[in-house]
C-alpha positions in Angstrom: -48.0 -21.5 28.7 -49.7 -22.6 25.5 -47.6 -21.2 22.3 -49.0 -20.8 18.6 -47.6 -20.8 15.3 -49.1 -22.3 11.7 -46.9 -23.3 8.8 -47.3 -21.8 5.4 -48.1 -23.9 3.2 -44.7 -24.6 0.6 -46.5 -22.8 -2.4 -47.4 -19.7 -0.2 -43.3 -20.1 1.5 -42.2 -20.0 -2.4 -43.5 -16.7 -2.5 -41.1 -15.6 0.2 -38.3 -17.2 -1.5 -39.0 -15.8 -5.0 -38.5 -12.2 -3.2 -35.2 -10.3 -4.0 -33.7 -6.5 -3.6 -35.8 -6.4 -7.5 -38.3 -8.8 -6.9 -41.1 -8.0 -5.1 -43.9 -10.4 -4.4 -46.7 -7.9 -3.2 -50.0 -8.2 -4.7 -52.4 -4.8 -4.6 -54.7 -2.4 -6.3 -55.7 1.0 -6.3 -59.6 1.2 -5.6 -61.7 4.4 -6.7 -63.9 5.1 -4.7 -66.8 8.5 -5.0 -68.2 10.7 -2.1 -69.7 9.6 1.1 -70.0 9.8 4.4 -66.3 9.6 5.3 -65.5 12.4 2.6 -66.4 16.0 3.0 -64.7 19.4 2.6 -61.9 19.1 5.3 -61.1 15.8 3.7 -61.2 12.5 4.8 -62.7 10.8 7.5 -59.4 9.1 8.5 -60.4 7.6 12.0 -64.0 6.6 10.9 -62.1 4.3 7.9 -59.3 3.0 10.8 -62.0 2.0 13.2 -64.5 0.4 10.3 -61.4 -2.0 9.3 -60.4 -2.6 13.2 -64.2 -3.9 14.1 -63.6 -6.3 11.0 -59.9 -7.6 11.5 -61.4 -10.4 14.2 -62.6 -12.1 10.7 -58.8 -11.9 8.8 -57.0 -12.8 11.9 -53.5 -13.3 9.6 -53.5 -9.5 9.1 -52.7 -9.7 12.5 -49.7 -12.3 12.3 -46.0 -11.9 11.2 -43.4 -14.2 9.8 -41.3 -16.4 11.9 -38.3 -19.2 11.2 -38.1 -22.2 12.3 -34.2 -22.7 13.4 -32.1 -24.6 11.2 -34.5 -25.9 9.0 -35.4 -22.2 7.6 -39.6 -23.1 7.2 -41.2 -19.8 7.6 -44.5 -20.1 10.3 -47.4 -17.7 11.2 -47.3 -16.3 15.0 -49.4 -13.6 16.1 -47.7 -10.0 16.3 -47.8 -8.7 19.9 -47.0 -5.5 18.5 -49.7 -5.1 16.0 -50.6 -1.2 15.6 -53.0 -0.8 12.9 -52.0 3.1 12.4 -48.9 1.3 10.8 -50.3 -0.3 8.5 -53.5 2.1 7.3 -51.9 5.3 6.1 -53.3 8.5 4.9 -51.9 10.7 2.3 -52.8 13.6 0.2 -51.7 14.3 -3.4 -50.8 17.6 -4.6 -53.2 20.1 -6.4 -54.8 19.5 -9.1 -54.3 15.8 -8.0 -55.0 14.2 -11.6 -55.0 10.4 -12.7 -50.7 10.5 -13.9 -50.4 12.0 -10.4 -52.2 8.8 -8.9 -50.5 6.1 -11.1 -47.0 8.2 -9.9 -47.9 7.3 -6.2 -49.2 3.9 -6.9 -45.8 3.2 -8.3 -44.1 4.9 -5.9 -45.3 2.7 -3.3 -45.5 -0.6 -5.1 -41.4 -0.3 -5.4 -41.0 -0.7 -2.1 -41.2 -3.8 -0.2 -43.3 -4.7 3.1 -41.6 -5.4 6.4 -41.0 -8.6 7.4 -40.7 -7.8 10.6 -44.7 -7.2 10.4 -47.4 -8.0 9.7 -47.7 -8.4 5.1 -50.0 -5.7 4.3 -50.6 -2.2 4.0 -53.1 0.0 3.2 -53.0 3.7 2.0 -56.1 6.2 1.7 -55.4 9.0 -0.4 -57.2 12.1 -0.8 -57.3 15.3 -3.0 -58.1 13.6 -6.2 -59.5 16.4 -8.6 -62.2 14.3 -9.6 -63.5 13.9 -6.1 -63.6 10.7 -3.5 -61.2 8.9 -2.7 -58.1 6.0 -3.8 -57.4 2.8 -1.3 -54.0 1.5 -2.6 -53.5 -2.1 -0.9 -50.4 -3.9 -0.8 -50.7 -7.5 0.6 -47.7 -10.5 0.3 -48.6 -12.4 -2.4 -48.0 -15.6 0.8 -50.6 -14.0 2.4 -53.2 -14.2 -0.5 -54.2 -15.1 -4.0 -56.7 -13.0 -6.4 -59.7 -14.7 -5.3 -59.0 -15.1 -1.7 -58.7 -11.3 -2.0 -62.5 -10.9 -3.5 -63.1 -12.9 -0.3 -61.3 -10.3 1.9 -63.5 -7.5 0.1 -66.9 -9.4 1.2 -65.4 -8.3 4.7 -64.3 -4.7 4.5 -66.7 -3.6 1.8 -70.4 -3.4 2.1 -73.8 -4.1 -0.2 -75.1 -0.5 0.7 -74.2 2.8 1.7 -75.2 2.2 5.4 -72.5 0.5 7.5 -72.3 0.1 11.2 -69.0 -0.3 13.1 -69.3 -2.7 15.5 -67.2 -2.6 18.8 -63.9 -4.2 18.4 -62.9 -7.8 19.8 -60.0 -7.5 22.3 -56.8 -8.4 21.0 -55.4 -10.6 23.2 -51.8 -12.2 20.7 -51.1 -15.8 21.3 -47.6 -16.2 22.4 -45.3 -17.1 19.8 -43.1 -20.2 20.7 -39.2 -19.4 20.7 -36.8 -20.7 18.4 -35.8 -24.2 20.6 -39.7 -24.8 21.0 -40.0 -24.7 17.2 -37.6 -27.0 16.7 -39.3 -29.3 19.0 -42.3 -28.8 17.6 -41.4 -29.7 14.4 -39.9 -32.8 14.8 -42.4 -33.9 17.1 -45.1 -33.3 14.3 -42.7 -34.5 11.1 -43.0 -38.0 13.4 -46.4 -38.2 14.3 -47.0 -37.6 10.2 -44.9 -40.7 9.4 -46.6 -42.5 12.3 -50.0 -41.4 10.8 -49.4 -42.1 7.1 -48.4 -45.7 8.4 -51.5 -46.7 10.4 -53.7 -44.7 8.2 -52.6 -46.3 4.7 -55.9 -46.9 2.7 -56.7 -49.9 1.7 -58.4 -49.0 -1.0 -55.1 -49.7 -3.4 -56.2 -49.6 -6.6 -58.4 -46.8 -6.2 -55.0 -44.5 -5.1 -53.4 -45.7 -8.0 -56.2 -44.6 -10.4 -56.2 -41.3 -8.3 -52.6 -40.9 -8.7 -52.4 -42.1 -12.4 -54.7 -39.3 -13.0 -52.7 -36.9 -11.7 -49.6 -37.9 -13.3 -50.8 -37.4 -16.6 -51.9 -34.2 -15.6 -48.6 -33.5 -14.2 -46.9 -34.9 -16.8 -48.5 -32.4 -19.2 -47.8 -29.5 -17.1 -44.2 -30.1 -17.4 -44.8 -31.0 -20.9 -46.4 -27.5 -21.4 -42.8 -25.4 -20.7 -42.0 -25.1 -17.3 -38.8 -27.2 -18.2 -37.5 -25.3 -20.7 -36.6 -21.6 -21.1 -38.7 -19.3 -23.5 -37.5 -16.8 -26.1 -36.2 -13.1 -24.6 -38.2 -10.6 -26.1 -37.9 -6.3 -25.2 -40.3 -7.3 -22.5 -37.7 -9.3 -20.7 -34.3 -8.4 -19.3 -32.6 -7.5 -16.1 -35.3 -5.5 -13.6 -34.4 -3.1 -11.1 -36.8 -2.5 -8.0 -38.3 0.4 -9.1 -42.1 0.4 -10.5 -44.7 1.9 -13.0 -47.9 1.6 -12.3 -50.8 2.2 -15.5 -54.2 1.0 -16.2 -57.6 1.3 -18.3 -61.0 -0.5 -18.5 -62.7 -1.5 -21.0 -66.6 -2.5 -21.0 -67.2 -5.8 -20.0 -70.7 -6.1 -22.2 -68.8 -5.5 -25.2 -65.7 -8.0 -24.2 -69.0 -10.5 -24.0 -69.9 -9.1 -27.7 -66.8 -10.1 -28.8 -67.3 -13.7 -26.9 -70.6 -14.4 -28.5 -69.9 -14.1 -31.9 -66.5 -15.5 -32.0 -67.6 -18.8 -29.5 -65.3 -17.9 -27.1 -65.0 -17.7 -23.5 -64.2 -13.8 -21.7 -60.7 -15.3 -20.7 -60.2 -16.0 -24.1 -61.1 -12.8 -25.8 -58.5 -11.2 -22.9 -55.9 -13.0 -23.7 -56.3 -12.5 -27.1 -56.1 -9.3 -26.7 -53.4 -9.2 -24.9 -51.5 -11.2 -27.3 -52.5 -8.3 -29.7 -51.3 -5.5 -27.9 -47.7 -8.0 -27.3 -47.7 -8.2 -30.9 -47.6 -4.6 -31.7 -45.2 -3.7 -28.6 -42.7 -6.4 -30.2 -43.3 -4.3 -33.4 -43.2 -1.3 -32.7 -40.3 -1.2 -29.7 -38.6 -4.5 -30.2 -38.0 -3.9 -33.8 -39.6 -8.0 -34.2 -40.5 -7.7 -38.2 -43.0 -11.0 -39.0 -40.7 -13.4 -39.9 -39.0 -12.7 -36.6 -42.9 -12.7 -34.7 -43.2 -16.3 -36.5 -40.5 -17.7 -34.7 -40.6 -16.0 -31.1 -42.4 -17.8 -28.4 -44.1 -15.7 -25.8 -45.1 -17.6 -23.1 -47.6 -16.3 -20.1 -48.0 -17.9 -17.1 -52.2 -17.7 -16.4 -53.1 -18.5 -12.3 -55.8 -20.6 -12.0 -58.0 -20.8 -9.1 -58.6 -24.6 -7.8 -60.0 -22.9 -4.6 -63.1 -24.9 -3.4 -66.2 -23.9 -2.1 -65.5 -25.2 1.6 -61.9 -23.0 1.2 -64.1 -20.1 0.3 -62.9 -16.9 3.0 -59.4 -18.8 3.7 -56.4 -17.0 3.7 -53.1 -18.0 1.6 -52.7 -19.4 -2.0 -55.0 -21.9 -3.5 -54.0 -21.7 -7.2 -51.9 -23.7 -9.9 -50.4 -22.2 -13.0 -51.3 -22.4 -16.8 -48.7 -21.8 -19.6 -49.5 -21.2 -22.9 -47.7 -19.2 -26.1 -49.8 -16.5 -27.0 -50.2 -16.7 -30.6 -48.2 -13.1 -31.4 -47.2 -14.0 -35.0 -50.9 -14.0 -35.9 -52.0 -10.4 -37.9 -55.7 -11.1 -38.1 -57.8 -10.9 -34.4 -60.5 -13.2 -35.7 -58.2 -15.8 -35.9 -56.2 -14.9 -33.2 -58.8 -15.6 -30.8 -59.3 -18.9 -32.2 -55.9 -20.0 -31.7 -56.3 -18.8 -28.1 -59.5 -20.7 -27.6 -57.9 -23.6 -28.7 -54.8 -23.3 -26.7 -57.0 -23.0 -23.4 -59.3 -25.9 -24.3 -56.4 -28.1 -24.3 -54.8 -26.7 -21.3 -58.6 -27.9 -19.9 -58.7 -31.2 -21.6 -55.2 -32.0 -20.6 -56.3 -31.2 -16.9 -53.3 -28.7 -16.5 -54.5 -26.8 -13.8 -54.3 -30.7 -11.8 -51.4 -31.0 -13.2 -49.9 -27.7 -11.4 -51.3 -28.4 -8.4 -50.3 -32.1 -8.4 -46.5 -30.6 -8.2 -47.1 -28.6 -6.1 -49.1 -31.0 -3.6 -46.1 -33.9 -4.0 -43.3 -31.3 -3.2 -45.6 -30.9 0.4 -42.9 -32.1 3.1 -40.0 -30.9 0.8 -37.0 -29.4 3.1 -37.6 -25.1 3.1 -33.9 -24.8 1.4 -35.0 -27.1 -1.3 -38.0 -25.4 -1.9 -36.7 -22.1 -1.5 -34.0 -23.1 -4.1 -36.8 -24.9 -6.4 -38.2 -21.2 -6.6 -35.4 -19.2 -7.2 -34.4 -21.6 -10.0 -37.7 -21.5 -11.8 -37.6 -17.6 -11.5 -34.2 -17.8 -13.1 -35.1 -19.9 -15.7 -37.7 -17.8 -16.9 -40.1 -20.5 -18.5 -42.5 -17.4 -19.3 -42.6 -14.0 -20.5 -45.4 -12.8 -18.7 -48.0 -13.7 -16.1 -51.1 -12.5 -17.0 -54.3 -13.1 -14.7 -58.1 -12.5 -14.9 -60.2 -12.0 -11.6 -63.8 -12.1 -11.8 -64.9 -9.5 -9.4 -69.0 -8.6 -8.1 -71.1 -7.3 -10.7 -73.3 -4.9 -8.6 -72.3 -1.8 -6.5 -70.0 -2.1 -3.1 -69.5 0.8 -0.3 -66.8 1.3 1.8 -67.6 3.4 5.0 -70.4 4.7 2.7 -68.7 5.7 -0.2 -69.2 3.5 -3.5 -66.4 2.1 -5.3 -66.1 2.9 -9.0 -63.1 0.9 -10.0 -60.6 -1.3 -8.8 -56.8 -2.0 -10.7 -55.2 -4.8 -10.1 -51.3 -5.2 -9.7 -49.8 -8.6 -9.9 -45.9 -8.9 -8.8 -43.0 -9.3 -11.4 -40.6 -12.3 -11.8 -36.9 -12.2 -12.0 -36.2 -10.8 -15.8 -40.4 -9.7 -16.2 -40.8 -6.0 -17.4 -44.3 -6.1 -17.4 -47.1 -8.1 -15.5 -51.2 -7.5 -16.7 -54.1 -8.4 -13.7 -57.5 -7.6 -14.5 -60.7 -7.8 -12.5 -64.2 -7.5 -13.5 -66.4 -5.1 -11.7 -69.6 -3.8 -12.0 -70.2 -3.9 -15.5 -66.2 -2.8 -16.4 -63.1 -5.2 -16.9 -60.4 -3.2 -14.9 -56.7 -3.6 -16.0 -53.5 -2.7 -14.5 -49.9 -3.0 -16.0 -47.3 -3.2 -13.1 -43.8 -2.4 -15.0 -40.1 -1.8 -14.3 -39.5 1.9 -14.5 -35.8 1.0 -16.0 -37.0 -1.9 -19.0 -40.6 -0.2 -20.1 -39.6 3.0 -21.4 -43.3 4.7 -22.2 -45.0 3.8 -19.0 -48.0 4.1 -20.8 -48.0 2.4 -24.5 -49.0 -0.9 -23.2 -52.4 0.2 -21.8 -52.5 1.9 -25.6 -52.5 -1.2 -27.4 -54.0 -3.4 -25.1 -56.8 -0.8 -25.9 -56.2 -0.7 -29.8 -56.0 -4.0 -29.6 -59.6 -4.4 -28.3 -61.1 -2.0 -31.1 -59.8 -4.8 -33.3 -61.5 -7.4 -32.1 -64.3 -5.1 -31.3 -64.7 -5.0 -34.7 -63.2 -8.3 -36.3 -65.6 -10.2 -38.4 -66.4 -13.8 -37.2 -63.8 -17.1 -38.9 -66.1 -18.5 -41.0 -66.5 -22.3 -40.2 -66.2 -24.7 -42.8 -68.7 -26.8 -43.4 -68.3 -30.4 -43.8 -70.4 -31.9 -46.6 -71.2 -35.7 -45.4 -71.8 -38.2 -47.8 -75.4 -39.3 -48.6 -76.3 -42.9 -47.5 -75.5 -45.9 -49.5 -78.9 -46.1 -51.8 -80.0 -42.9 -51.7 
């Protein structure tokens, strides 16, 4: 009998290992979506959604997988769920009358503080009906091992569609592969541990000085990743202390033609402008909750942690993380938003001249073959450490309209998971002519669940309407002669 199982890779397994009872390393959203076929006066169209995502699962077969361990060495591995029941995992619920937006965000947190079973398959879907605006809300909830942000605009492409039509497609059977037991593993693993020692060996390129330049390369860009403060710990602000495992859940959006307003005339880039104004809306929290006057703001450093795609084009529709990790001290101290967003396009365009995002991934790729307890300990002790603040990341999402079973979605908020110590974490995605922004939180650290999304929006009137840093202009010296 032929048995299956794939390893994850070890930055996908740190995700597992970051987890905790206060932890949680889910990913998700919560999708608006208008009327359509699948909506009508007795609700929802539950079964015409179920079957629509079952004829489509043949093309995300690791929604269909669970999590395994290898014996004794602890690696986690992918094996195929024999018991896969798609009812568990897309849910339908109603919210009460009048079913407002506050009502929403409730259940969105409501459901993020609670963590998926390992026992299944990492992911979990929820359609929710009654909304007093009409439509319907899709909350998601997907491992962060299983996926990253852009990954995930590749898992849209499958389940959402160009147009209101759709067609639903008789399903593939699902025959599981059976999952090897624990001795098998074992042998398994040894077996191919050898055979990648005997490989390296016979395979070793001969092309010497052409590794080293490789590898030179990367170690400078490694070198100034570590250099950038993932070795050292960063200053505790009223946006960091000891989490519980229960959730908030807020968001806003703000137009994306006038974010690229603000990019024009200030020669910036629409990461930029978003971090700078999150660094504004930081500012005034520390202000304004954290008591931080601006002598204290001058010498606080508030470090985000920015995930960076390094996805390819040939990895395009994969499954599992492909991204390394920027760090950078968003310049809070500054008053003025002009110059603000200079500093932070500054701070980025050395994070890209030092080759950072390399650098990440280069420590990543050389812990590859690492024992599971050492890497599972690696992660726990970075999470610990707490070489950030704040992760803060920016998905660029479709910028035309998308359908699923016939209905249009309007908006989609993005939650990214907190670290050990994090009260707050900011995603946003860029759809259809809006930026999208959700603010995951701890309900016990954030006390006014929704004063970030406030100043995150004051913040981007400021800029809205910051004049331009004038340049200097450098006078050069006339010609000898002249």
């Amino acid at each position: 009998m032929t048995v299956h199982y794939e390893r994850l890779s070890n930055l996908d397994a740190s995700f597992l290992a970051l987890e905790t009872r206060t932890t949680h390393m889910h990913v998700g959203a919560v999708s608006l979506f208008g009327d359509g076929v699948s909506v009508s006066s007795d609700g929802i169209d539950i079964d015409t959604i179920r079957e629509l995502i079952r004829s489509r699962l043949d093309l995300i077969p690791r929604y269909r997988q669970r999590i395994a361990t290898v014996p004794l060495e602890g690696s986690p591995v992918w094996v195929d769920d024999e018991h896969f029941n798609l009812d568990y995992h897309v849910r339908h619920v109603a919210l009460p009358q009048p079913g407002s937006s506050q009502q929403l965000k409730d259940l969105a947190g409501r459901l993020m503080s609670q963590q998926l079973d390992r026992s299944r398959p990492l992911w979990e879907l929820y359609i929710v009906e009654g909304l007093e605006q009409g439509g319907f809300a899709l909350v998601s909830k997907i491992h962060h091992c299983m996926i990253d942000g852009v990954s995930g605009i590749d898992l849209m492409a499958v389940l959402l569609d160009f147009t209101p039509e759709f067609k639903i497609a008789k399903p593939k059977p699902w025959n599981p592969r059976p999952a090897p037991t624990g001795t098998e593993l074992v042998v398994r693993e040894l077996s191919r541990v050898v055979s990648s020692v005997i490989s390296g060996i016979v395979n070793a390129p001969s092309e010497i000085g052409e590794l080293r330049a490789s590898w030179s390369e990367k170690a400078n860009a490694a070198r100034a990743s570590l250099s950038s403060g993932w070795l050292t710990q960063t200053d505790k602000t009223s946006l960091n202390g000891p989490i519980g495992g229960s959730r908030k859940f807020d968001w806003l959006e703000i137009s994306l033609d006038d974010v690229k307003t603000i990019k024009n005339a200030h020669g910036a880039t629409v990461n930029d402008v978003m971090l700078a104004i999150v660094a504004g809306a930081v500012r005034e929290y520390l202000i304004d909750v954290g008591g931080r006057s601006e002598d204290d703001l001058a010498s606080t450093e508030f470090r985000i942690m920015a995930p960076v795609s390094v996805r390819t084009k040939a990895e395009s529709g994969t499954l599992g993380n492909k991204v390394a990790m920027w760090l950078m001290a968003l310049p809070i101290d500054e008053p003025d938003p002009a110059i603000r967003v200079q500093r932070v396009v500054k701070a980025t365009r050395n994070l890209k001249d030092t080759d950072q995002a390399l650098g990440a991934s280069t420590l990543v790729e050389v812990s590859t073959g690492a024992p599971a307890t050492l890497v599972s300990l690696a992660a726990r002790l970075a999470g610990r450490a707490r070489p950030f603040n704040m992760t803060v990341t920016n998905i660029p999402g479709p910028q035309f309209p998308l359908y699923l079973a016939g209905s249009d979605m309007t908006a989609t908020y993005p939650l990214v998971p907190l670290w050990q110590s994090h009260g707050a974490g900011i995603a946003m995605f860029s759809i259809n002519g809006m930026i999208d922004i959700g603010i995951n939180m701890d309900r016990d650290l954030i006390p006014d669940a929704s004063l970030l999304a406030e100043l995150i929006l004051a913040a981007f009137d400021e800029l809205l309407a910051a004049k331009p840093v004038e340049k200097k202009r450098v006078r050069k010296r006339p010609p000898m002669g002249s």
